[in-house]
C-alpha positions in Angstrom: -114.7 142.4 -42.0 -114.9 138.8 -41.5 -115.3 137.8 -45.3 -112.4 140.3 -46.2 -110.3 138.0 -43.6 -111.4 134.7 -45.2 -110.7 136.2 -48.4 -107.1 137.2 -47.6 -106.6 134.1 -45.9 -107.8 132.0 -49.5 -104.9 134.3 -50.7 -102.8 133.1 -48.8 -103.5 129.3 -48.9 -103.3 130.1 -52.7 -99.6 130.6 -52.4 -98.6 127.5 -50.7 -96.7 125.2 -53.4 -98.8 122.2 -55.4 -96.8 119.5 -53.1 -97.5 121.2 -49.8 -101.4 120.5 -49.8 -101.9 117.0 -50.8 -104.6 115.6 -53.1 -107.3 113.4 -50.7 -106.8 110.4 -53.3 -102.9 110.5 -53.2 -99.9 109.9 -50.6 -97.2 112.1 -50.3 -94.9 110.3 -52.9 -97.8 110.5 -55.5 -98.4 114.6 -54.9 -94.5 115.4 -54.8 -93.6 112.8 -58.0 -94.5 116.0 -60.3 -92.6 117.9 -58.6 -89.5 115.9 -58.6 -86.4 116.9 -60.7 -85.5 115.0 -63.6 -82.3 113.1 -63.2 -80.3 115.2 -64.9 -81.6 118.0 -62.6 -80.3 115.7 -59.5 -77.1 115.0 -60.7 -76.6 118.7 -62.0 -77.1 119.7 -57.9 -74.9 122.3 -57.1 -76.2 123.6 -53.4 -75.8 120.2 -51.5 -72.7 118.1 -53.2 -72.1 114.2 -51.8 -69.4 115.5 -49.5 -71.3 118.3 -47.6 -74.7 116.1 -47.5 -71.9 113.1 -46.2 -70.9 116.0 -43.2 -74.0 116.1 -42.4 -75.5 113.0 -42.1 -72.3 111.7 -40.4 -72.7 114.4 -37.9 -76.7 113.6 -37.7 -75.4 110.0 -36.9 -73.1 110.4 -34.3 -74.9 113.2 -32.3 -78.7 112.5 -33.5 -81.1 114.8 -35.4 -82.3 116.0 -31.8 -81.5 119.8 -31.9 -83.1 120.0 -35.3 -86.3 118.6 -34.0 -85.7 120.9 -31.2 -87.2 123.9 -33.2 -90.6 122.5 -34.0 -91.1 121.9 -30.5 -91.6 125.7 -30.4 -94.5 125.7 -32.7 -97.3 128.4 -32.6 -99.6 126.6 -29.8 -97.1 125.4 -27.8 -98.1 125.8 -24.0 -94.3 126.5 -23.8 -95.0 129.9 -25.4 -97.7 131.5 -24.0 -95.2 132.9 -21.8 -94.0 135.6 -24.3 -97.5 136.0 -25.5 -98.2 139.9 -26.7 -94.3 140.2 -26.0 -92.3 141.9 -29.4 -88.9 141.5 -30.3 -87.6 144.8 -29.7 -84.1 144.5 -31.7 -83.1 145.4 -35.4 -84.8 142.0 -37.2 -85.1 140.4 -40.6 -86.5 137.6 -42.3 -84.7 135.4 -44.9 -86.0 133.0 -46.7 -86.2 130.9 -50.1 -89.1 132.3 -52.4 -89.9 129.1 -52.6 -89.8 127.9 -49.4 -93.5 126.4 -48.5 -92.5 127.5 -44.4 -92.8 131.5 -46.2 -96.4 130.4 -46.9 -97.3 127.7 -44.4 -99.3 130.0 -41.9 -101.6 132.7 -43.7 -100.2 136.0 -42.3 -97.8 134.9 -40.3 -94.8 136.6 -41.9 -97.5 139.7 -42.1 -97.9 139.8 -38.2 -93.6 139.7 -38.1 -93.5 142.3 -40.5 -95.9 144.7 -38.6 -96.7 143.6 -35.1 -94.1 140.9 -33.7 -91.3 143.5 -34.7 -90.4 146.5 -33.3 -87.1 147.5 -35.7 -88.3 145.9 -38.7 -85.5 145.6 -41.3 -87.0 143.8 -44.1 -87.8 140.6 -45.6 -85.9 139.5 -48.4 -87.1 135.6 -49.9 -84.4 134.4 -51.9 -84.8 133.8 -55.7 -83.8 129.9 -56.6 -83.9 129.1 -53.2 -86.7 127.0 -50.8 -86.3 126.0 -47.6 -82.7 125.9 -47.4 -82.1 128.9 -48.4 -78.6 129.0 -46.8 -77.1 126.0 -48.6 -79.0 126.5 -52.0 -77.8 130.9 -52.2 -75.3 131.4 -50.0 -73.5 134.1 -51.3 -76.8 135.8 -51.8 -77.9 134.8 -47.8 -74.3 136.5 -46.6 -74.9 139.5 -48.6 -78.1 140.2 -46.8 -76.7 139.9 -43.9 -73.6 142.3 -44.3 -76.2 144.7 -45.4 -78.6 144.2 -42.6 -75.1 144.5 -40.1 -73.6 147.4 -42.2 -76.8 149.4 -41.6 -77.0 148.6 -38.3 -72.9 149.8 -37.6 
């Protein structure tokens, strides 16, 4: 049993993008440089234009970049959370996410254990195509549809 759980949990380390789990002999700028878009790729962005990113980090300027900090705090290990530990959510959930979001990946069986065992009213999971870890900004109209579908089943 133990070897069939270090095998699943290879797996799932396997699926963790190239510039998530850096080489011992490079930085971070040398592991994510061959994964960086060409510049025609940059200046061909579509999900994050100059005038929304410019909303944003004026907004990050005046009021900080606490809040979305705030939601790392809440980490798997926190001492904060061992109150709800064995607790389920017991509404209609989903998970969305960008297919190639390394957060989908970043904890072997983590999504898994939502799926089946944090979840009561499982809906689905539905990762995004073209999409990482903002998922919301880079598909929108694709995010919005699953959620009118997750709220018009629910109705």
């Amino acid at each position: 049993m133990l070897e069939q759980y270090r095998m699943y949990i290879d797996q799932m380390w396997a699926k963790l993008p190239r510039y998530y789990v850096m080489d011992l002999d490079k930085g971070m700028a040398e592991t994510v440089a061959a994964q960086m878009p060409s510049a025609a790729e940059i200046a061909a962005c579509q999900w994050l234009p100059d005038a929304e990113l410019r909303v944003y980090s004026e907004e990050y300027g005046r009021t900080g970049f606490q809040g979305g900090l705030n939601g790392y705090r809440g980490s798997p290990g926190d001492g904060d959370l061992q109150l709800f530990a064995g607790r389920t959510i017991d509404v209609p959930s989903m998970f969305v996410g960008g297919r190639s979001d390394w957060g989908v990946y970043q904890n072997p069986g983590a999504l898994e254990r939502l799926e089946k065992i944090v979840t009561t009213k499982y809906q689905g999971t539905q990762l995004v195509d073209g999409a990482g870890h903002w998922v919301q900004q880079e598909q929108p109209d694709v995010v919005s549809r699953h959620l009118l579908e997750f709220l018009r089943r629910l109705a």
